[in-house]
N, C-alpha and C positions, 0 to 999 in steps of 0.2 A: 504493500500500500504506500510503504513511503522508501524515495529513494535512496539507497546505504552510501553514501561517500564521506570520506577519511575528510572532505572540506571541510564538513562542521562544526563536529566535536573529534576530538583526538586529546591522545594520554599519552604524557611523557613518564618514566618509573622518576621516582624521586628518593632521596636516602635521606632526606631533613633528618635531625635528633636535633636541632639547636633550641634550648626553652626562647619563648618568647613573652615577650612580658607589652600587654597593650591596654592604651586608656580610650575610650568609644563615650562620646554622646549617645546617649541611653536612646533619643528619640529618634537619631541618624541610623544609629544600631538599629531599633525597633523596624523600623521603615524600611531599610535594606533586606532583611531576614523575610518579611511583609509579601515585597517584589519576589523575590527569585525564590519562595513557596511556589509560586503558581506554578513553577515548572515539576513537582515533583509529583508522580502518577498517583503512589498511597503516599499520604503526608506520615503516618506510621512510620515507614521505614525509608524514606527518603534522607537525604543524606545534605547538608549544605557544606560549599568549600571555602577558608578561609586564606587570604595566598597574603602573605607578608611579604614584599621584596624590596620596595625601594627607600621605607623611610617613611612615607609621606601618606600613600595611601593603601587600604585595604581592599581588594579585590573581593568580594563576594557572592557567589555564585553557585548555580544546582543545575543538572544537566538531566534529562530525560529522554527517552529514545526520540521522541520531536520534539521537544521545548528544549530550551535555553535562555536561563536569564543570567547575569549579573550586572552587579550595583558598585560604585566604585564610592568608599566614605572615607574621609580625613580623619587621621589619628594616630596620635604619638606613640609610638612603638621603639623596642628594644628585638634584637633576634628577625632571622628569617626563616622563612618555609612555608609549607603547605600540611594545616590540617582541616580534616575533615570530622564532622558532629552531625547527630541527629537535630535534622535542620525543624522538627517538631517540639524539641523538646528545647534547643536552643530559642525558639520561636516563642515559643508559650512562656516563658520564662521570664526574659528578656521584656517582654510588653507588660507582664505584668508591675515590672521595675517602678520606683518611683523616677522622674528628670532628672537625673543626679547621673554624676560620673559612673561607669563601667567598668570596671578593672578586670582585665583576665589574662589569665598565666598557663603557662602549656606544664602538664607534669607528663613528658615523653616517658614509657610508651602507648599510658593507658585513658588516661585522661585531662582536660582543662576545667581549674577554675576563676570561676565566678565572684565578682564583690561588688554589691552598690549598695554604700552606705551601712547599713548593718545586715544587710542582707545575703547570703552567698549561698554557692553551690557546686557541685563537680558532674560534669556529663561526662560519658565512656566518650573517649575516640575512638574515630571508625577505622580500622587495621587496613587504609587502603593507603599504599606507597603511591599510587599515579597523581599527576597533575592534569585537569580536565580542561582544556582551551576551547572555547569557541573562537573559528576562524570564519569572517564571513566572506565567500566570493565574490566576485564583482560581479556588481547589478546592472542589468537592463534596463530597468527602467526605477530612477532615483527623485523623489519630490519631498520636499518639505511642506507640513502644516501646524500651525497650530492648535495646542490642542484640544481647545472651544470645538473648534470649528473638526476636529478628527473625534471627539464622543458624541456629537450631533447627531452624525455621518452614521457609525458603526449602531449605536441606538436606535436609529431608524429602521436596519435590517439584522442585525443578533440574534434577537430570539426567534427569528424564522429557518436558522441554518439546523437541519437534521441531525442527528446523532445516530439513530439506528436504523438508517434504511440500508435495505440488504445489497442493494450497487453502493460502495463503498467509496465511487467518487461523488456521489450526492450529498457525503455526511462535510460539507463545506461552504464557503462562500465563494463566488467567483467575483473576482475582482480585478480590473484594469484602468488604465489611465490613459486619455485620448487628448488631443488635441481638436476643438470644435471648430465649426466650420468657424464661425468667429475670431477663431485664433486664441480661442479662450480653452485653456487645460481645463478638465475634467476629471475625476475620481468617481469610477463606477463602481456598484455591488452588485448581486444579485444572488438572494438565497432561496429557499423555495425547504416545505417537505410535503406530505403527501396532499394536503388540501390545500397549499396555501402559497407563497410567493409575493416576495417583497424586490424591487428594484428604487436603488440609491442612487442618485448622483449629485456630486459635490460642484460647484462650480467658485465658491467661494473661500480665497488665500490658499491656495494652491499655487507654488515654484517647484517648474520644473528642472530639474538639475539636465537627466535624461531619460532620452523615453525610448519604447522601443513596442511592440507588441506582443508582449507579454501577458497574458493570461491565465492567474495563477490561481487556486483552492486551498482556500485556508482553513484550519481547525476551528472549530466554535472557542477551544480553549485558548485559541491567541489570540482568537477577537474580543473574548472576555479581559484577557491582560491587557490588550489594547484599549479598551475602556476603561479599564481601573486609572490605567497609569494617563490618563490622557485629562480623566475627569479631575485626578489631583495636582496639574500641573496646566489650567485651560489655557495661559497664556507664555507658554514655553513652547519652543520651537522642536515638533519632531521633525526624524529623516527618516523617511519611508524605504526601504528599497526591496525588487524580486527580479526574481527573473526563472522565465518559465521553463529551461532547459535544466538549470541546477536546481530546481525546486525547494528553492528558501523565498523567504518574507522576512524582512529586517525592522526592527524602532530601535532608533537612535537619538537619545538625547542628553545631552550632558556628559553625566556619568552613568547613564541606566543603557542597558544595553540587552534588547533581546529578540533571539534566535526560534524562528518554527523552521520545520520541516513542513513544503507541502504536500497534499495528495497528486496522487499521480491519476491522470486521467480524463477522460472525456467530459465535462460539464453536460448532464442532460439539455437536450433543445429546450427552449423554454419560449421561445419568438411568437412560436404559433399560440401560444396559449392567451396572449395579450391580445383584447380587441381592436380590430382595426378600423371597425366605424361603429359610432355610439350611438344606438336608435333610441333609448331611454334611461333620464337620470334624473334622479333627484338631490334635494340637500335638506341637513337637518341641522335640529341643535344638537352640537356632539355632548354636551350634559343629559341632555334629556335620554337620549335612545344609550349612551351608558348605563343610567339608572335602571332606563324601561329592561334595559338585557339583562341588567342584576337579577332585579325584580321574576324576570319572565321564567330566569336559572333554577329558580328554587324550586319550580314544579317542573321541571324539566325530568325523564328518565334519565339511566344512565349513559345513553347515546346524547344527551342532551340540544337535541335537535329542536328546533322552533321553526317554527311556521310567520312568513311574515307575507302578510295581503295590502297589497298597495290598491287606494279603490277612491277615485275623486283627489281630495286633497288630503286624508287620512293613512298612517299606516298604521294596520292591525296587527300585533302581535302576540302568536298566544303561543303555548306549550301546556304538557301535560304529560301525567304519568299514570297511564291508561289504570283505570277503576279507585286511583286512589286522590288523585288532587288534577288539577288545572288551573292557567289562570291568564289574562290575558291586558294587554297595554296599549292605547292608542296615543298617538303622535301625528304632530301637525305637518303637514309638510311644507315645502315653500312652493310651491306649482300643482298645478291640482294635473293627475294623470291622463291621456286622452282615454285607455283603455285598464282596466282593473288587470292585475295582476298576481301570481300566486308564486314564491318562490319559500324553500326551504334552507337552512342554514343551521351546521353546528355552534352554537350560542356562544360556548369557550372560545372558541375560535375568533369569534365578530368581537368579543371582549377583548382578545390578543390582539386586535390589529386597532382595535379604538385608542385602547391604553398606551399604544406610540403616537397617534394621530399629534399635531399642534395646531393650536390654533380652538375657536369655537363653533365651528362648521365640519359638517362632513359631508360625503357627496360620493352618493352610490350611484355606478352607471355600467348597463348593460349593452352588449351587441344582439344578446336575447336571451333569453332566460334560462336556455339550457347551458349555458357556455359561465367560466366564471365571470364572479361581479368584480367590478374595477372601484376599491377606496380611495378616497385621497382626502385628507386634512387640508388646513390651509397651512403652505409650505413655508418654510423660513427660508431668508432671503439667501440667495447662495445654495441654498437645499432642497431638490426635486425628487419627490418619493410619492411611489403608487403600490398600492396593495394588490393582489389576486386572492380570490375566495372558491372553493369549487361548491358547485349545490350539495346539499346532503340528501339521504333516501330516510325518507322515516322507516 
């Protein structure tokens, strides 16, 4: 599923014994340990690496068969080398600290400890001699954003990327950067799982470094990294970079640095699925018909399918769980319909796609009623995003 090359990660053997003696801001420390969890598969028994070499700064870092992160933080040290800890228990540990200095000392060969303030501790080291590198190849296509404007982007299509669909290049996001006809860069997404499908595109503070045509799939879990780290830093400058022969995806900023591996393979067609002429649409208040889907959920079966009748300027919405409850919602619309209509829809679903919408409108629009329905919020500026919906079967 994903491609093996020596680019990425690679391990040099290492023979450290030198004790090392170092003093860590507790909240830099915190933060760092924070970051490069995301890359460990079980947080149990993952492992975080700690590289001492030049003085000045600590390397921090955890490695997984497709993730890779590390963090680079200031602090005063004594001794060089590389150990490794249980990056869980260093983790949990470490936050629970009070803001006070950090002290920790290596006692080779079994373990380091711990001091903040009157507090302390000893975790086993890990008996691994290697040194873990991530090495990133040169990209294809390279842009800088920042990162307002890149959790915007990724929150509009995240929770629509798959995890368990059984074609294994589906479980991702396809993602490329164009040049518009305007001459204006762009940043595309598109995810999709079995009923649903979201299309992103960015047109705003996008620098293009280089481009190239590249079209990569990315993991749902470095898109979720890509939002942690983007939402806590909105006006810091990332460097994006991939490229779709060596199959990585890069963020770069500062001193944070990390590493996916992508999937390998064909992105399902997804073109045909989008409508190409809009014979009816409506809009609404996106408060009101959130409520109305809450509301409608609670008598819903466990398919939780609804019924929704468009008929003049009303939409009727009801559900129910055949012999034991029902219950049903009407809303106003803005355009009264030429022809009444009857469409079915899973309710969770129409909640998943509201609950990213922005703005206080929404705006359902069909090519017909067999085919899916087309969402869209009102957009933010620089941000164009449309939902897909496929009908359900009671």
């Amino acid at each position: 599923m994903f491609k093996k090359s020596k680019c990425f990660f690679s391990s040099d053997v290492q023979n450290t014994h030198c004790d090392i003696f170092a003093e860590f801001e507790r909240d830099k420390l915190a933060s760092a340990l924070l970051s490069v969890s995301a890359a460990q598969i079980d947080p149990d028994i993952g492992w975080v690496q700690l590289s001492f070499i030049d003085g000045k700064q600590v390397v921090i870092s955890s490695i997984s068969h497709n993730l890779a992160i590390k963090c680079e933080i200031a602090a005063s040290y004594s001794g060089q080398g590389i150990i490794k800890v249980s990056g869980k228990q260093l983790s949990d540990y470490v936050k629970q600290l009070p803001s006070n200095k950090v002290i920790l000392k290596t006692e080779f060969p079994t373990r380091i400890s711990l001091k903040c303030g009157r507090s302390s501790a000893k975790i086993q080291l890990i008996h691994d001699q290697s040194q873990s590198r991530i090495d990133i190849p040169a990209p294809g296509t390279m842009i800088t954003i920042k990162g307002n404007h890149i959790e915007s982007w990724v929150s509009s299509f995240k929770d629509f990327v798959s995890v368990d669909d059984n074609r294994f290049y589906a479980n991702g996001a396809l993602i490329w950067a164009e040049q518009a006809a305007n001459n204006k860069p762009t940043l595309n997404a598109v995810a999709s799982d079995a009923l649903r499908l979201a299309k992103s595109t960015l047109s705003e503070g996008i620098k293009i470094e280089s481009l190239d045509t590249s079209r990569i799939l990315i993991p749902r879990k470095a898109l979720e990294e890509l939002k942690r780290v983007s939402s806590a830093a909105p006006e810091k400058e990332f460097c994006l970079k991939w490229h779709e022969k060596e199959l990585f995806f890069s963020v770069e900023a500062d001193e944070y640095t990390m590493l996916a591996k992508c999937i390998a393979g064909q992105y399902p067609p997804y073109e045909s699925a989008i409508p190409q002429k809009i014979n009816t649409e409506v809009q609404l208040d996106l408060k009101a018909i959130q409520d109305s889907v809450k509301r409608s959920l609670l008598f819903a079966d466990k398919n939780k399918v609804m019924k929704l009748l468009f008929e003049n300027s009303l939409l009727t919405m009801a559900s129910c769980t055949p012999g034991q409850k029902e219950g049903e919602e009407v809303i106003e619309l803005n355009i009264s319909v030429q022809s009444p209509f009857e469409v079915n829809y899973n309710g969770s679903l129409i909640m998943g796609i509201l609950g990213v919408l922005t703005g206080s409108r929404v705006q359902f629009a069909w090519e017909n009623t067999t085919r899916p329905v087309k969402i869209t919020g009102e957009n933010e500026i620089g941000l164009d995003v449309f939902y897909l919906l496929v009908p359900a079967r009671f």
